[in-house]
Structures are given as structure tokens and as C-alpha cells.
C-alpha positions as CSV (number, residue, x, y, z in Angstrom):
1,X,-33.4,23.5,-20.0
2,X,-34.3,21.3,-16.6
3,X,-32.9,21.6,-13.7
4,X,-31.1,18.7,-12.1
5,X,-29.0,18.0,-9.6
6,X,-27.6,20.8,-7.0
7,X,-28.9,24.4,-7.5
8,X,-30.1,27.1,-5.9
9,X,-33.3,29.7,-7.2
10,X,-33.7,33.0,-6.1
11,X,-37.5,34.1,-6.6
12,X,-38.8,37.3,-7.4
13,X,-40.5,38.0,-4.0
14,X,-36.9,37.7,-2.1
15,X,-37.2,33.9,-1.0
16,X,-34.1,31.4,-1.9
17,X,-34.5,27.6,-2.3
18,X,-31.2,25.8,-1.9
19,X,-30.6,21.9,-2.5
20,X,-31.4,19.0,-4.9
21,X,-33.5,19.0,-8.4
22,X,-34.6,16.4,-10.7
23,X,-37.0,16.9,-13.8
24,X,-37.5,20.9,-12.9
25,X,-38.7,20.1,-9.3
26,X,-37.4,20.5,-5.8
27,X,-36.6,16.9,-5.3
28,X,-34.7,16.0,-2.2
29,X,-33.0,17.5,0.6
30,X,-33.2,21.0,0.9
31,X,-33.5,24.6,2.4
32,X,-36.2,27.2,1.9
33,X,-35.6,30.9,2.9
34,X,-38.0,33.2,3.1
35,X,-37.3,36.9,2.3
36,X,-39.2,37.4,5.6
37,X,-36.3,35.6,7.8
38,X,-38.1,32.4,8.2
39,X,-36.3,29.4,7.0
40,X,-37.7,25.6,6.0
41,X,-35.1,22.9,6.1
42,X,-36.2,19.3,4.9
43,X,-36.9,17.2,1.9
44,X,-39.1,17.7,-1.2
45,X,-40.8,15.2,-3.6
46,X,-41.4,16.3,-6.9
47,X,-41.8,20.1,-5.7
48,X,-44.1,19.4,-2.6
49,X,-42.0,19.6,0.9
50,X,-42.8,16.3,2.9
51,X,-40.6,16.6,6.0
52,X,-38.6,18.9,7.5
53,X,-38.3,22.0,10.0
54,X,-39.4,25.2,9.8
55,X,-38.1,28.3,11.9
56,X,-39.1,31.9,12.1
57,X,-36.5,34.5,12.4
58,X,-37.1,36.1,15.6
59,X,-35.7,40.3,16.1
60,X,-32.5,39.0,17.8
61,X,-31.6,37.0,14.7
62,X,-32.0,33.5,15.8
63,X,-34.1,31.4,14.8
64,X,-37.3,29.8,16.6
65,X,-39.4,26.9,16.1
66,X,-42.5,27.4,14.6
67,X,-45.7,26.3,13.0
68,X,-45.8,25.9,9.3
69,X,-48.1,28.3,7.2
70,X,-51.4,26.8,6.0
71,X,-50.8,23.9,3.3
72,X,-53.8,23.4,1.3
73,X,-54.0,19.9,-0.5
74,X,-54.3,20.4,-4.3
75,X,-55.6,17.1,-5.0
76,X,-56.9,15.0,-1.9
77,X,-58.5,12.1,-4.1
78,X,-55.3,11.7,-5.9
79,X,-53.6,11.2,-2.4
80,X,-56.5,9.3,-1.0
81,X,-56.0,7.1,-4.0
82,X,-52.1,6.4,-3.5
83,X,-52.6,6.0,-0.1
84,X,-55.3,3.0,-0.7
85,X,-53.3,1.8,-3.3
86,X,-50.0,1.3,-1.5
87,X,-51.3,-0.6,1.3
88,X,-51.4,-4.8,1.5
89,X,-54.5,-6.8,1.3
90,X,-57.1,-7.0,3.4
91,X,-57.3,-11.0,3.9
92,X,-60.1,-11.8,5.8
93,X,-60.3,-15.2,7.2
């Protein structure tokens, strides 16, 4: 079975992802919360967050701004590669 469409998982470790699927991947506006408090609001593409806000719980319950953990890039030529691909032209003249 894939998951599409609205949904929520509940992981092993205690964290919660809440919003949009398509194809089995977070895909779409959507909020992360980590059993630790913290909480990640923004949009995914297939599975990978691309924008959003995170917050970490603070001891008086409200959340704070915050920097994101470390992201490491899985495949950087693969990017590098979209990136070159999706831009116009050079024309030199």
C-alpha cells in the first residue's frame, strides 16, 4: 500500500509527521514533531524538507526559534547536476 494524500506517521522513536503524501513520501505541506518537543513546520519534496520553520520546545512550553540540526546532502552531484540543468543558456555575444 502507498501512502497518498493526508496522513499522519507516528515513528518508533516518539516523533509524528503530520500533512500531505504522494507515492510513499512526505510530499507537500507539513509538520514534523519531534518526541524531544521541537517541531518543523514547512514543505517536503519527495521526502526531503525544502522550506519551512523549525522551533525548539523551550521548559516553559513555548516554542523558540531555532537552528536546524545538521543536514548532510546524500547526493551533491545529483543536485549540482539539476541545478546546471534547470538554468537558461549562456548566449554569449
Amino acid at each position: 500500500m502507498c501512502r497518498s494524500g493526508t496522513g499522519t506517521l507516528r515513528y518508533a522513536n516518539g516523533d509524528v509527521f503530520e500533512g500531505q503524501w504522494a507515492n510513499d513520501m512526505k510530499n507537500g505541506p507539513g509538520v514534523y514533531y519531534y518526541a524531544d518537543g521541537a517541531v518543523y513546520e514547512g514543505v517536503w519534496q519527495e521526502d526531503i524538507a525544502k522550506c519551512g520553520c523549525y522551533r525548539q520546545a523551550t521548559e516553559s512550553e513555548e516554542q523558540q526559534p531555532g537552528a536546524l540540526p545538521a543536514l548532510q546532502l546524500e547526493n551533491a552531484q545529483l543536485v549540482l547536476a539539476d541545478a546546471a540543468d534547470s538554468l537558461p543558456p549562456v548566449v554569449y555575444y
